[in-house]
Backbone as numpy.savetxt, mean C-alpha at the origin, in Angstrom:
# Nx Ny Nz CAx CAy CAz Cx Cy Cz
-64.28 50.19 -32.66 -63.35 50.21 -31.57 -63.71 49.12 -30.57
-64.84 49.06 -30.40 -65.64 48.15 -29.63 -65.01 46.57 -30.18
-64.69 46.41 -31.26 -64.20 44.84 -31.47 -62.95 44.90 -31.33
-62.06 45.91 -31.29 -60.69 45.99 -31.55 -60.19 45.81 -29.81
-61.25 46.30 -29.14 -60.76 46.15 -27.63 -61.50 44.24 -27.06
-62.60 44.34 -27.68 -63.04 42.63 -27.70 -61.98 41.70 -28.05
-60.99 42.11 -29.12 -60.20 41.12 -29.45 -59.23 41.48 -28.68
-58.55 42.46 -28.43 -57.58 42.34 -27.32 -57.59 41.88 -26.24
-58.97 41.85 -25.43 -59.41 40.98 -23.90 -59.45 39.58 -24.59
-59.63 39.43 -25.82 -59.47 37.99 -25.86 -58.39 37.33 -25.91
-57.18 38.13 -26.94 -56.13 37.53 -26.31 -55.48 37.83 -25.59
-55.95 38.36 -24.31 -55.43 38.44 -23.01 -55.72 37.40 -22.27
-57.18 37.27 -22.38 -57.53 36.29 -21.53 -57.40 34.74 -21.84
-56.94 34.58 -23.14 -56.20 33.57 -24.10 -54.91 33.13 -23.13
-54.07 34.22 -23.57 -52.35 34.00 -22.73 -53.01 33.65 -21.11
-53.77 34.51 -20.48 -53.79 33.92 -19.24 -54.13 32.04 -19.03
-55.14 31.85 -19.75 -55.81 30.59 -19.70 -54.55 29.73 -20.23
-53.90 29.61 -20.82 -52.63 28.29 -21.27 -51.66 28.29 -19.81
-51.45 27.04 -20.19 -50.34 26.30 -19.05 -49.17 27.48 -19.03
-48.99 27.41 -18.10 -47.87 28.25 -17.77 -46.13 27.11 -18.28
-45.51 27.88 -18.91 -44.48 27.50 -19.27 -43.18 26.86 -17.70
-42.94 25.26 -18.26 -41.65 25.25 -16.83 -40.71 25.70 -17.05
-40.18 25.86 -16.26 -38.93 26.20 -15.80 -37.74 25.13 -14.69
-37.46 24.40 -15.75 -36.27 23.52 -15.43 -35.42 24.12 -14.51
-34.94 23.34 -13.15 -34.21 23.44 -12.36 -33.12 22.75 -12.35
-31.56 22.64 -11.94 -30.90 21.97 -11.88 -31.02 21.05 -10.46
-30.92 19.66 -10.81 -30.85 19.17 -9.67 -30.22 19.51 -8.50
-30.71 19.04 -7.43 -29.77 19.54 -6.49 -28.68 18.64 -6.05
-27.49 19.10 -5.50 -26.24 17.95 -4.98 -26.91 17.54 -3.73
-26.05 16.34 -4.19 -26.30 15.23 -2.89 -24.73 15.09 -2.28
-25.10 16.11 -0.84 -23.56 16.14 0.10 -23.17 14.47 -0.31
-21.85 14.27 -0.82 -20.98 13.08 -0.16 -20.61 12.84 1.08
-20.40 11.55 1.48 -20.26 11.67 2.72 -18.61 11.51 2.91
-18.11 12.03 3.90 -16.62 12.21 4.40 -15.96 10.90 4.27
-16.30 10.20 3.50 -14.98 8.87 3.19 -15.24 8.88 1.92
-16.45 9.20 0.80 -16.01 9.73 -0.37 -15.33 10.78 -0.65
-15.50 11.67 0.07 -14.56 13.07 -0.67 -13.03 12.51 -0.30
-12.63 12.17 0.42 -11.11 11.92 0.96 -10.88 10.76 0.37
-9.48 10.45 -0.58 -9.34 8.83 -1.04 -8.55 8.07 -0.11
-8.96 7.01 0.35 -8.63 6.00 1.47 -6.91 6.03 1.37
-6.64 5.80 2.50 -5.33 5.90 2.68 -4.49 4.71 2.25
-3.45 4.86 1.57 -3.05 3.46 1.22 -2.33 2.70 2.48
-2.59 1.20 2.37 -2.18 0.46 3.46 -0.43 0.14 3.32
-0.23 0.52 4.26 1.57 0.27 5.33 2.11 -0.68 4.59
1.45 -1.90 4.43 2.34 -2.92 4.18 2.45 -2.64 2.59
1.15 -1.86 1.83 1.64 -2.22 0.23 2.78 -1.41 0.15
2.74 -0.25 1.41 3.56 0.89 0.82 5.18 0.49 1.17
5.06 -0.45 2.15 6.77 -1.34 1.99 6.96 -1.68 1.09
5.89 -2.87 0.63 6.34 -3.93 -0.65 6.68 -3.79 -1.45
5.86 -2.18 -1.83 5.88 -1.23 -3.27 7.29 -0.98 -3.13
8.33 -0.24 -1.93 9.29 0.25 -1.99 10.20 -0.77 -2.13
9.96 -1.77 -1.36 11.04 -3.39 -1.35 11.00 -3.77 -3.13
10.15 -3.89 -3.60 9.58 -4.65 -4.99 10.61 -3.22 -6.04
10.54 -2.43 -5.32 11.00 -1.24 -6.54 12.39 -1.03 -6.56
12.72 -1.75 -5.59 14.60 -2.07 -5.67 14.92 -3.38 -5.86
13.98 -4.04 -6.63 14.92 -5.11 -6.87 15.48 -5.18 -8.23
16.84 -5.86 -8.00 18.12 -5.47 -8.89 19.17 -5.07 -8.61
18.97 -3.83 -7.06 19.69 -3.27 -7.08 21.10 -4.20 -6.09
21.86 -3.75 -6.29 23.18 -4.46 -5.78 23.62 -4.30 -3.70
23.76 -5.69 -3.68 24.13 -6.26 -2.25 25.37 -4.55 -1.90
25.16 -4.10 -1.12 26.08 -3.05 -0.96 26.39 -3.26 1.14
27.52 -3.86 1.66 27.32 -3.77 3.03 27.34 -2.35 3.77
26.22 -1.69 4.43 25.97 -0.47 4.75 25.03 0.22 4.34
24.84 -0.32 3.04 23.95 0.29 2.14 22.55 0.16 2.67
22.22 1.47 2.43 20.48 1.71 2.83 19.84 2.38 1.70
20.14 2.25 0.56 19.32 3.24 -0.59 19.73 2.90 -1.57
18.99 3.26 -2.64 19.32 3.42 -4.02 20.49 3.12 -4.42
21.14 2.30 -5.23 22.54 1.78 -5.73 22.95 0.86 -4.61
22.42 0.62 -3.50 23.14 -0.58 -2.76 22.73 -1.03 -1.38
22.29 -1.82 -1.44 21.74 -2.35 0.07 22.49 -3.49 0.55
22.30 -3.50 2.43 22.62 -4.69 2.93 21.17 -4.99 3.36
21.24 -6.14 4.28 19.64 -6.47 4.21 18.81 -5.97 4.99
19.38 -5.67 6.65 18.39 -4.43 7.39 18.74 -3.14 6.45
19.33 -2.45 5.39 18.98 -1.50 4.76 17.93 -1.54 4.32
17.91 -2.66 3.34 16.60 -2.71 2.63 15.57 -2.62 3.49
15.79 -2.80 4.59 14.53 -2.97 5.60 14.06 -1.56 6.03
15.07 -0.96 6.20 14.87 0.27 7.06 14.64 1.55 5.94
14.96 1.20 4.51 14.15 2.23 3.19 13.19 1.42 2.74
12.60 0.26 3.15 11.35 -0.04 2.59 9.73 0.41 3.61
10.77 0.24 4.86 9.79 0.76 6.01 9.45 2.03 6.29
10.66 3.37 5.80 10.70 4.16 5.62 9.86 4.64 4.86
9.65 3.86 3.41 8.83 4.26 2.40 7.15 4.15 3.02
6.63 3.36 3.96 5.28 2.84 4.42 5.38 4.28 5.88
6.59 5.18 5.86 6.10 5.59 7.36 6.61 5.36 8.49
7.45 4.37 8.43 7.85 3.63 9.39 9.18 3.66 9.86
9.22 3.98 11.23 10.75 4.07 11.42 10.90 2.48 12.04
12.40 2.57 11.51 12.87 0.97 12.29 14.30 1.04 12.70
14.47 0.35 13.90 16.15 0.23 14.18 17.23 0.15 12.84
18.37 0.64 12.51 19.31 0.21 11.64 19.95 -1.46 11.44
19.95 -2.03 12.59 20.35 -3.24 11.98 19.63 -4.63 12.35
20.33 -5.73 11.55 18.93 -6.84 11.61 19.03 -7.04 13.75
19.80 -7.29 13.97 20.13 -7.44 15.02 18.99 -6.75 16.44
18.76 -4.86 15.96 18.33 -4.63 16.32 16.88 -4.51 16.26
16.44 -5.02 14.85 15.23 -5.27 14.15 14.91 -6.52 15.13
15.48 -7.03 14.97 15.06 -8.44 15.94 14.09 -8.62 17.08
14.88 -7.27 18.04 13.92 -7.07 18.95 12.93 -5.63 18.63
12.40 -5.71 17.92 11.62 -4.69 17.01 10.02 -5.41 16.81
9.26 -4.71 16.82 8.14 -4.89 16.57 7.32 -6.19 17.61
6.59 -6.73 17.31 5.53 -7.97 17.64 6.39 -9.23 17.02
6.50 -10.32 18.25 7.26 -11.53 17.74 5.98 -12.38 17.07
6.06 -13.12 16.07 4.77 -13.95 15.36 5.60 -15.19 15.00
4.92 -16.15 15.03 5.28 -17.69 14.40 5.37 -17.55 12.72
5.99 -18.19 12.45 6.24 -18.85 11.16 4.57 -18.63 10.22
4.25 -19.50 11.19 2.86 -20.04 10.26 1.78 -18.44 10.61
2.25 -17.30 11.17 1.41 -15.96 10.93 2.39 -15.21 10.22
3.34 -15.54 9.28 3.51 -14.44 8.50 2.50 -13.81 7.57
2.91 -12.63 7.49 1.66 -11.84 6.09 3.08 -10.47 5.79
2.23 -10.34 4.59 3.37 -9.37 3.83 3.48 -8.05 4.74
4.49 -7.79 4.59 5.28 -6.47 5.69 6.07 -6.98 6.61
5.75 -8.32 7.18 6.46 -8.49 8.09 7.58 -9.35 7.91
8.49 -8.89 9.32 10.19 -8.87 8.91 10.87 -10.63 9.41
11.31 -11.40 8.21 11.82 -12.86 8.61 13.08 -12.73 8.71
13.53 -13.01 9.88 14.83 -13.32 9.98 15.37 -15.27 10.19
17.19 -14.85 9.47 17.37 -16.38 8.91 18.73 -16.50 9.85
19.44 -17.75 10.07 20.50 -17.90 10.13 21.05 -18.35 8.98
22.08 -17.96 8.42 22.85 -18.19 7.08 24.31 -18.81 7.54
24.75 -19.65 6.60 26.32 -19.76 6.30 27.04 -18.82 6.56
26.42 -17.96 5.42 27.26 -16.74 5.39 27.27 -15.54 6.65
25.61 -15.83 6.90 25.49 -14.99 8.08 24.82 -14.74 9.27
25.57 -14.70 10.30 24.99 -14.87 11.33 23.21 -14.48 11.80
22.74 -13.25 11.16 21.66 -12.94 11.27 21.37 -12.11 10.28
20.35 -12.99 8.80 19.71 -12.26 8.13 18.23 -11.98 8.17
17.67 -10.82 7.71 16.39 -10.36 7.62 15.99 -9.96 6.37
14.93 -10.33 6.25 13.99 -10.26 5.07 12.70 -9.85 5.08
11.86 -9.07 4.09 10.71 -8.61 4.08 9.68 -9.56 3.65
8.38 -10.42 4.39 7.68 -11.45 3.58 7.00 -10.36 2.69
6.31 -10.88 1.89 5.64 -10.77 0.51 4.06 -11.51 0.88
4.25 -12.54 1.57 3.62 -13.81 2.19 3.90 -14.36 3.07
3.20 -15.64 2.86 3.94 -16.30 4.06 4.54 -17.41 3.44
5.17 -17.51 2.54 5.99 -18.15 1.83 6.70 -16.98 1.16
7.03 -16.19 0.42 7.96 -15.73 -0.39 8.74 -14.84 0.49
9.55 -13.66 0.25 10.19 -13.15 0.88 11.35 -12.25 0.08
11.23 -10.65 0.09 12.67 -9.89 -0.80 13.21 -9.59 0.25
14.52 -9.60 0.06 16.17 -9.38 0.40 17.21 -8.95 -0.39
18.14 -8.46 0.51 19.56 -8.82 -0.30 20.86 -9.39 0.31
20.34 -10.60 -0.13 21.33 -11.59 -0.21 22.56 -11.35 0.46
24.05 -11.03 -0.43 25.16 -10.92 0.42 25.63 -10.43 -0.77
26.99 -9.77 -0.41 27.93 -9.68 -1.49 28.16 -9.80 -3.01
27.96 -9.75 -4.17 27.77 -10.05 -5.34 26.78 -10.54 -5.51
25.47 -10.31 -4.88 24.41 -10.68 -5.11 23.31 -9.36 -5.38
22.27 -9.52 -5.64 21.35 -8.20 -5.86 20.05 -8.44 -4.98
19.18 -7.49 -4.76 18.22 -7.14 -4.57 17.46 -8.78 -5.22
16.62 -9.44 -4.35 15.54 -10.38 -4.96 14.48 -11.00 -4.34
13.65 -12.21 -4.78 12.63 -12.35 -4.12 12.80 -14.03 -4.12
13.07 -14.48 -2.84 12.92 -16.43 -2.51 12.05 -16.64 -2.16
12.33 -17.75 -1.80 11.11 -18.88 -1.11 11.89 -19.33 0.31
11.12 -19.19 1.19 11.42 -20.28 2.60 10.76 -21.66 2.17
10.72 -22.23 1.22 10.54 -23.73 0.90 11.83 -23.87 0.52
12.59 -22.85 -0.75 14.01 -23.51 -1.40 15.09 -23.21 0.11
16.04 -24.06 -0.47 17.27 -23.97 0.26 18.09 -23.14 -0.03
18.58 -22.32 0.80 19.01 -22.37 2.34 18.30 -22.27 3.21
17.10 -21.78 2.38 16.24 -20.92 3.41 15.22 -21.53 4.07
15.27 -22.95 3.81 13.93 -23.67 4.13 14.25 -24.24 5.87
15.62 -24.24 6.35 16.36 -24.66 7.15 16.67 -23.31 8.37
16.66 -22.22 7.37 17.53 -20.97 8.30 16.66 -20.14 8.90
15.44 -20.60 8.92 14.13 -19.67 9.47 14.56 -20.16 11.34
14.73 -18.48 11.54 14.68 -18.53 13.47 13.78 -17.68 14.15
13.47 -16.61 13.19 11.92 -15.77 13.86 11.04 -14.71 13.02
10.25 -14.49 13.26 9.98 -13.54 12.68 8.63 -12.10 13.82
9.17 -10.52 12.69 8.40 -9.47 13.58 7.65 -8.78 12.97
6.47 -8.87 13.66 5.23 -7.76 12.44 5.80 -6.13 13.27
5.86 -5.85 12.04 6.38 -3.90 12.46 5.55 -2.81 12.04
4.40 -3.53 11.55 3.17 -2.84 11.10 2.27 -3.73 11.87
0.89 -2.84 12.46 0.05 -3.26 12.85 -0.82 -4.36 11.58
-1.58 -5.50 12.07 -2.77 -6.27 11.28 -3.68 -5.74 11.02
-3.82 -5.58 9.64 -5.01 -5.11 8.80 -6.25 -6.17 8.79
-7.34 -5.42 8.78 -8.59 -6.40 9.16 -7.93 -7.95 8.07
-7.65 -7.56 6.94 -7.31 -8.46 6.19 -6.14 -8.61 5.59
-5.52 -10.08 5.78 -4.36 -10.29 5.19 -3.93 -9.71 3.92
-2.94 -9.23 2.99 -2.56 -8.78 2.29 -1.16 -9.53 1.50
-1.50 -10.12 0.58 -0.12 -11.02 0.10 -0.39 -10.04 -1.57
1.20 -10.49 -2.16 1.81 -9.81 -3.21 2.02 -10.51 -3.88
1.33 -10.44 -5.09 1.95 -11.58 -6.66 3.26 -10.47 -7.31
4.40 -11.22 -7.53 5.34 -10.53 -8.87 5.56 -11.38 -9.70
6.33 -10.55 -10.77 6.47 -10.93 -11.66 7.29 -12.38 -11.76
């Protein structure tokens, strides 16, 4: 009996003496900080361009402010709409709307107005500070010019930022 209890203190005192087995923890989280958890807000002007850029095609309509037909403060006033933005109904009153800027500070969002042949006071959304979507006039559609080509290189009389300046300029390639 005497060895049978010898060998049991031995492997007792066996299991005690070995490393103790780990025990894996899961790491712990690392709080994010409050501008990762929330996704950045998208900026004003893409959210015009996006809406201006997503009607083009659609047809010169006079009155028109939406879907199937625009005149050109329409387009203005559902593309601005789309960024948030309320704006007067017509170019006229767009005019005196927003921050007056030179030529040479356009950036995309902001609103160029032209004198035309056809019309006394048109407005357009830059893209840049060269390109520019509109709609045109009458049998014309939804599109995107240049203030280099003509008419338009001539009919530039002002232009209004209707969105505040983003630390950084923002211009739009299309197709």
């Amino acid at each position: 009996m005497r060895a049978a209890i010898a060998a049991g203190l031995s492997l007792v005192l066996a299991a005690c003496a070995s490393t103790p087995r780990e025990v894996s923890q899961p790491p712990k989280a690392v709080p994010e900080s409050p501008a990762a958890q929330a996704p950045a807000a998208p900026d004003a002007r893409i959210l015009m361009i996006d809406a201006a850029t997503s009607m083009l095609g659609q047809p010169y309509h006079f009155g028109g402010a939406g879907p199937g037909g625009f005149d050109c403060s329409g387009l203005v006033v559902y593309s601005a709409a789309g960024a948030g933005i309320r704006v007067p109904r017509t170019a006229a009153e767009q005019f005196d709307f927003g921050v007056p800027i030179t030529r040479s500070e356009l950036q995309a969002g902001d609103l160029i107005f032209m004198h035309l042949t056809s019309k006394e006071l048109h407005v357009a959304i830059a893209l840049d500070n060269q390109r520019f979507i509109h709609a045109p006039s009458t049998g014309r559609r939804v599109r995107i010019d240049s203030l280099a080509a003509p008419p338009y290189a001539k009919s530039f009389i002002g232009a209004r930022r209707v969105i505040p300046t983003a630390p950084s300029a923002v211009s739009f390639a299309t197709q």
